[in-house]
N, C-alpha and C positions, 0 to 999 in steps of 0.2 A: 360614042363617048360614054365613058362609065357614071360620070355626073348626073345628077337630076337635071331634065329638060324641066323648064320653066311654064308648068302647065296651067287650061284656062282657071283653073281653080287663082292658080298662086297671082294671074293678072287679076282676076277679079273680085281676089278679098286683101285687104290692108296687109301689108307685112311688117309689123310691129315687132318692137325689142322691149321685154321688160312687161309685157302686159300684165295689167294688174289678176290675181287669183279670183274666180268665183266659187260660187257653189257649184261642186259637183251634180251633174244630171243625175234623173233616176238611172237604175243602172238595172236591166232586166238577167234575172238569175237563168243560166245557161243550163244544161243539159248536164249533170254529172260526166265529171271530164274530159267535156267535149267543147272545144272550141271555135267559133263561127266564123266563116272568111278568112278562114288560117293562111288562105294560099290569096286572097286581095282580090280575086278573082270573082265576085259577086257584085262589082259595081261598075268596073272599068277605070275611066279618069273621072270627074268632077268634083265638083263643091261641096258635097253631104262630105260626113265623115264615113269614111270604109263600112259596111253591114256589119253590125255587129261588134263595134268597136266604137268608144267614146273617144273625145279630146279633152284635153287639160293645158291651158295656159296659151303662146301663139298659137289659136290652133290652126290660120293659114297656112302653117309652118308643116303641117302633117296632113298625108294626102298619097289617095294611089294613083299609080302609073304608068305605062307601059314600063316593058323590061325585066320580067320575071325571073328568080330562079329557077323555077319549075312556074307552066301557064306562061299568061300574056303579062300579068300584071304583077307591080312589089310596093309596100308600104315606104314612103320615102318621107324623110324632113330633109328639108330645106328652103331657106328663104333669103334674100336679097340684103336684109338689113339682121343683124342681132338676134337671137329666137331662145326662148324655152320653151319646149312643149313635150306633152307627154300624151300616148295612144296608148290606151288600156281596155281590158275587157276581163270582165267578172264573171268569175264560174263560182256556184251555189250547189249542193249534196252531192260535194264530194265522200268519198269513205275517207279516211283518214288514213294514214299512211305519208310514206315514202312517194314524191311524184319527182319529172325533172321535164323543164321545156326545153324541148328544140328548137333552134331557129337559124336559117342560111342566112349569114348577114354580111354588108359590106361597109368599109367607114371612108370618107375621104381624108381624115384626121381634123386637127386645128380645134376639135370641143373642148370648151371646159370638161365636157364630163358627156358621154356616150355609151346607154347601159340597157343592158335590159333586166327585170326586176321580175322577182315573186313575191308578190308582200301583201299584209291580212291574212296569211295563211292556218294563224294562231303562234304565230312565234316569228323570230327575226326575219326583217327581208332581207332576202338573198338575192347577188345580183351579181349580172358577168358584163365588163367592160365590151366594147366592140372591138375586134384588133381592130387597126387601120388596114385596109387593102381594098385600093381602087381598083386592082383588073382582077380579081377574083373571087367569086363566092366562100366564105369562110365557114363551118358548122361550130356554130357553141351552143352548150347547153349550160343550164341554169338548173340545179336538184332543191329539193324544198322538203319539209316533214310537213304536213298538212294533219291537223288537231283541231280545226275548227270546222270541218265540213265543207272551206268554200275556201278560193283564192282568188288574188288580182293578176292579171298579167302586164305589164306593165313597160312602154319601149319608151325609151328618156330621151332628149340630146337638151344641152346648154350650151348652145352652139354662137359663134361669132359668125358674121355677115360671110354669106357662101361656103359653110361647113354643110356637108351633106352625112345624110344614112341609109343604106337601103336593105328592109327588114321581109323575109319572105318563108312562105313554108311552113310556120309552125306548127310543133306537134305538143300535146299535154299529155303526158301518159305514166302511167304508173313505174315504180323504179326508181334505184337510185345509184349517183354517180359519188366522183370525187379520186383524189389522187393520194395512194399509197405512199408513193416517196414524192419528199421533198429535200431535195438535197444538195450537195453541193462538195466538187473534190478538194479536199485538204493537203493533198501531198505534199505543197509548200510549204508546208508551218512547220515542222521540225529544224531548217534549216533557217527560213526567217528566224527564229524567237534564237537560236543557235548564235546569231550576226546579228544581236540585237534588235531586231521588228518587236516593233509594241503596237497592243491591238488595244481599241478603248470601245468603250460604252457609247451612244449616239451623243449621251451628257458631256464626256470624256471622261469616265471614269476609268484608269486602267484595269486591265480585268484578262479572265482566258478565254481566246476565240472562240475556243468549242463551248464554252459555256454562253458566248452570246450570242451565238449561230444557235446555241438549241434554243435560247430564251427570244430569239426571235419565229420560229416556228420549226426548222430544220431539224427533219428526224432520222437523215440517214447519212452516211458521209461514204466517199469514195476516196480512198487510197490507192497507187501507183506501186509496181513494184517491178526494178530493176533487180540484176542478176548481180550482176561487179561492175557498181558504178565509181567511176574516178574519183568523185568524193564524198563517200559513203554514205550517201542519202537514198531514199526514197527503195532502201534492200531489206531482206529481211528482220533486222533487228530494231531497223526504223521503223517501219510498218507495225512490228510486233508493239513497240513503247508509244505508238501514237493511238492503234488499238484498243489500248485499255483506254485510255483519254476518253475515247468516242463510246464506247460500252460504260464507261463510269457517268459518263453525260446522261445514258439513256437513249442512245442511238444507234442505229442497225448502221452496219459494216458489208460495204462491196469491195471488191479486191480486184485488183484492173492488172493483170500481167502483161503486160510486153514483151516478156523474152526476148529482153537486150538488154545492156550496159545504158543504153542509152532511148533518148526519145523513140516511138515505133509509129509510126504514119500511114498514109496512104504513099509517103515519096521516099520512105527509110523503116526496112525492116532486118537491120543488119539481125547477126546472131551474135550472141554474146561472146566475149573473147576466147573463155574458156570449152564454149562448143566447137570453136574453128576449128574446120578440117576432119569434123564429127561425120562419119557416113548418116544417111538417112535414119536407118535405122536403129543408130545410137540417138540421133537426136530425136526420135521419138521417144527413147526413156529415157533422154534427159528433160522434156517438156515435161512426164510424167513425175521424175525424183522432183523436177524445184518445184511446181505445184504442189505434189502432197506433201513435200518438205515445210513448208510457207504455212499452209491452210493448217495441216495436224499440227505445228507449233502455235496456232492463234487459237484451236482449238485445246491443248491441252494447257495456257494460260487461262482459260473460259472466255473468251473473244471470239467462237466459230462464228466465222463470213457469213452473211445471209444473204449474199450473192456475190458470182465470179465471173466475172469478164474472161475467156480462153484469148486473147489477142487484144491488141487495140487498135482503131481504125484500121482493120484488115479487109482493104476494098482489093488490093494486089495480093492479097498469103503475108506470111507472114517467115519467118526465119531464111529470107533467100539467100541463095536461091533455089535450094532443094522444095522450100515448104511455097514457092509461089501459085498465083492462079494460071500461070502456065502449064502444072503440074495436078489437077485438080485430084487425082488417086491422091498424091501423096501429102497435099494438103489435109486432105482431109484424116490422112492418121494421125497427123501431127494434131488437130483439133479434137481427135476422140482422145487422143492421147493424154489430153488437159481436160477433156470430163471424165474419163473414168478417175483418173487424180479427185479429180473434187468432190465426187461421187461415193470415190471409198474413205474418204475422211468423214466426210457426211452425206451421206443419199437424200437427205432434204436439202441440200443447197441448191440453187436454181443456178443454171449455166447459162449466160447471155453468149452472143455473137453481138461483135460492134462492128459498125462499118462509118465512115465519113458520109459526106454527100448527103445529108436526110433528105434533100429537094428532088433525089434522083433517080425516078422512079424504075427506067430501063434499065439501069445500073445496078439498083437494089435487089429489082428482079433477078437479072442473071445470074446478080452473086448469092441468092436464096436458092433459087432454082439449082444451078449449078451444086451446092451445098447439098440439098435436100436428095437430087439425084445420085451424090455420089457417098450418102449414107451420113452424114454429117450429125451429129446429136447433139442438141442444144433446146431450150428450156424457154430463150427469153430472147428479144429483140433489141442491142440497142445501137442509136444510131447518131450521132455530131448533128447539129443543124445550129449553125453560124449564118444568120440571117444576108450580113453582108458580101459569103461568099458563095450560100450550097442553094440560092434560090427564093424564091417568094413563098410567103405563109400558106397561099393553097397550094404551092408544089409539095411543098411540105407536109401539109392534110392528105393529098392524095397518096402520097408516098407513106406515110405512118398509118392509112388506113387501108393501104394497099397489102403491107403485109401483115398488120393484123389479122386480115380475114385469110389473105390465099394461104399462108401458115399457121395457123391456128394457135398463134404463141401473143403472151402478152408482148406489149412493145414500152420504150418507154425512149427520155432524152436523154443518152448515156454524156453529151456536153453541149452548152451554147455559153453563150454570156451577150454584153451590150456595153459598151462605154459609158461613163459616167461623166467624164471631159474628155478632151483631143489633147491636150499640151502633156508633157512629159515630166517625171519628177525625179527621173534618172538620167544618167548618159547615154540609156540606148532609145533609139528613135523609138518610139510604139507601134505595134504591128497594126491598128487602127487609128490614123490621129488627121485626116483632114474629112471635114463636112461632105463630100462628095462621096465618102466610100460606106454613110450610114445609110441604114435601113429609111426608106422616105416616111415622115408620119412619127421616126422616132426619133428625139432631137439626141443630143452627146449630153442627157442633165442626171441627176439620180433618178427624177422623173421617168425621164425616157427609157434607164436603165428599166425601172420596176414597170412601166408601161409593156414594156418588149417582155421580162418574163411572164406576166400576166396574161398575153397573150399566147406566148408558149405553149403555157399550162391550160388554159382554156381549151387549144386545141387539142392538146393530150387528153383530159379528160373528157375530151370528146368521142376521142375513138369507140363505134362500137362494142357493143354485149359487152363492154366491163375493160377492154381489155386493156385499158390506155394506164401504165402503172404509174408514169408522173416524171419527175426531170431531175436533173443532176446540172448545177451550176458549174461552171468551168472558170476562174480559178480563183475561190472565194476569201483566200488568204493570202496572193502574193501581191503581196504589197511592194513595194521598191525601198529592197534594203538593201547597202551595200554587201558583194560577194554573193547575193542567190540569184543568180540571175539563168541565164536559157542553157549556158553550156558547162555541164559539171567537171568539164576538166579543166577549166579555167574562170579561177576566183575572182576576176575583176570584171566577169560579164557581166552586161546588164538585163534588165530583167523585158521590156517592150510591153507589158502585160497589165501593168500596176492599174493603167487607167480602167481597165475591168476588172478589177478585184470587189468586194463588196463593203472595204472600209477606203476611206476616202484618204486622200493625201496629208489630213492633218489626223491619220489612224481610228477615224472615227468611226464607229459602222453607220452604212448608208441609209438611207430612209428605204432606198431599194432593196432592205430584208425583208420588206412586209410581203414582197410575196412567197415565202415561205407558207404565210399565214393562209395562200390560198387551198378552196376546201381540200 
């Protein structure tokens, strides 16, 4: 059972809800940044509090235990009735600088609030949520700027009667973390505001999305681009007028090709209308012309991409069935074919590979491996992880931190999202809308929305030596307007998606943009 067993400590001291605050113990100054009992492994079970660790508040509630992430033993709260409590421990001469904690952590969910903290460090405490995830070990880090020589380390829960934590492993060490992009694709919004979508303020004030996507922390935006789509959206001249929007905001620009007419998946990579019947090696310069065609017009506007997706969700290839993974040579021209395009418009652009699946490690693998083998060029990693279909948050970790290291590329979320309700505000059913198909831990509220990317992100910026870039929201302006809906050759489609967008059904933006604001 992944739960805390109910151990002799928890029978034999009081399990109270609400206990009143005391004074803090003395608190003995540690070893410059070095942390004692990191791994719980110095006392076993019992009654003391863990070596080298103090308690604050239930402190029944907190206690080590069998069941280690690493060792025998892990830091756990949990108790039977109501609890707040908090396990900390003080470190004194430090130098000063840049530091960030690690720690292997699990939640069962149901806390008010479940964190772990760095604070006294000489400036704000900094602190990272616990995902929810009862069969899996999670890594989150926590980064801090330390000015005053010394910091607190600090694991929270305010927890309701049988909410559990289990906290193990940690490390204090010098360095620092945080996420480059935070972002989110816009492709919808030329079309919405086009069919009247009105976007407002949290207040309701009406206003322009890209302006309140960047005033809520949003620094990067991702655009879509079809070839000859049936109703001329999401193609070059859309891209180019939505462009300046995102560069006049103050935000960096990725550019997400699919070479199609239409959507490009892991279950649909047709080829554009105009390619049909293209030999292979005409459609390798034509991937080449609409690239540098696309990219040198963003750049000779002063909009150059500051990153380019070559496919999208390309777990099968892409343009079949000439460009598929049954064909792995000729895929892979088709793929250099779209970075030397992006390359010679600009040699500092960074060329991502995207794939579906982020939970799927075997899968990621072969399609890296295979890539890599067959010459493949690309700059950056990115990968879909939709909670409710590609997997659980550590298959996820494993997987994002699988190919960070075996490829040596940064990685990042090229799409996820989370529902904010299950009922519909349009005619088309939603592709997420009954309680059984969410993530467990994450309700359908804006809450749970901003719970789930916080988590996301946490584990992004977890990824080793640096290399976790940050997340791209999926789809943070398609609201349910009439006529934008899924299929752009027919104007009366509906859209299935509204309930994950990040302005709510009366247009409002969600409380769920705050995590934009993560570090």
């Amino acid at each position: 059972m992944f739960h805390p067993r109910r151990t002799l400590r928890a029978l034999l001291l009081p399990l109270t809800a609400g206990l009143a605050l005391t004074a803090l113990p003395a608190q003995t100054a540690q070893a410059a940044s070095t942390l004692t009992n990191a791994g719980f492994e110095a006392d076993g079970t019992g009654a003391a509090a863990p070596s080298g660790w103090s308690e604050y508040g239930t402190t029944s509630a907190s206690f080590a235990e069998s069941g280690g992430h690493g060792g025998s033993y892990r830091l756990t709260h949990w108790a039977s009735a109501a609890y707040k409590v908090e396990t900390y421990q003080y470190l004194s001469g430090l130098t000063n600088g840049n530091y960030k904690l690690t720690a292997w952590v699990r939640s069962g969910g149901g806390q008010k609030s479940a964190y772990i903290a760095l604070k006294n460090c000489g400036g704000a405490e900094q602190r990272t949520d616990l995902p929810v995830s009862a069969g899996g070990w999670l890594r989150i880090v926590v980064p801090v700027n330390v000015t005053n020589n010394q910091c607190t380390v600090s694991v929270n829960s305010d927890a309701n009667a049988g909410n559990w934590i289990n906290v193990d492993d940690l490390t204090f060490t010098s360095g620092t973390t945080g996420l480059s992009i935070k972002g989110a694709d816009i492709s919808s919004l030329p079309k919405s505001e086009a069919k009247g979508g009105v976007y407002k303020t949290a207040s309701g004030t009406t206003g322009d999305p890209v302006t309140i996507l960047k005033n809520a922390g949003m620094n990067y935006a991702r655009l879509k681009v079809w070839v000859n789509p049936a109703d001329g959206y999401n193609n070059k001249a859309r891209v180019l007028a939505t462009a300046k929007r995102v560069k006049a905001a103050g935000q960096k620009l990725l550019v997400d090709f699919h070479y199609s007419d239409i959507w490009a998946d892991p279950g649909a990579q047709s080829k554009p209308s105009a390619w049909a019947g293209h030999s292979y090696s005409q459609l390798r310069t034509d991937v080449y012309n609409h690239t540098y065609d696309v990219l040198n017009a963003l750049k000779a506007q002063g909009t150059t991409a500051d990153m380019v997706q070559v496919g999208n969700e390309i777990n099968g290839g892409m343009l079949w069935n000439e460009g598929s993974t049954a064909n792995w040579g000729q895929l892979a021209g088709l793929l250099n074919s779209g970075y030397d395009a992006v390359k010679a418009v600009n040699s500092s652009t960074p060329v991502a590979l995207h794939l579906a699946k982020g939970g799927d490690l075997t899968g990621t693998r072969w399609w890296f491996d295979s890539a890599v083998s067959n010459g493949v060029r690309f700059d950056a990693i990115g990968l879909s992880f939709y909670g409710y279909w590609h997997g659980t948050l550590a298959d996820f970790q494993t997987t994002l931190d699988d190919a960070a290291a075996r490829y040596g590329k940064p990685v990042f979320v090229a799409e996820t999202a989370y529902p904010f309700r299950l009922d519909t505000k349009d005619s088309h059913e939603n592709i997420i809308d009954l309680s059984s198909e969410l993530v467990s831990g994450y309700p359908a509220t804006a809450a749970g929305q901003l719970a789930w990317m916080n988590s996301v992100a946490s584990i992004v910026e977890a990824v080793p030596n640096g290399r976790g870039l940050g997340v791209f929201y999926w789809e943070a302006t398609w609201t349910a307007v009439d006529g934008n809906g899924w299929d752009p050759t027919d104007a009366a489609s509906g859209n299935g998606w509204e309930n994950q967008a990040l302005f709510g059904y009366d247009d409002r933006a969600l409380s769920s943009m705050a995590w934009f604001s993560h570090r």
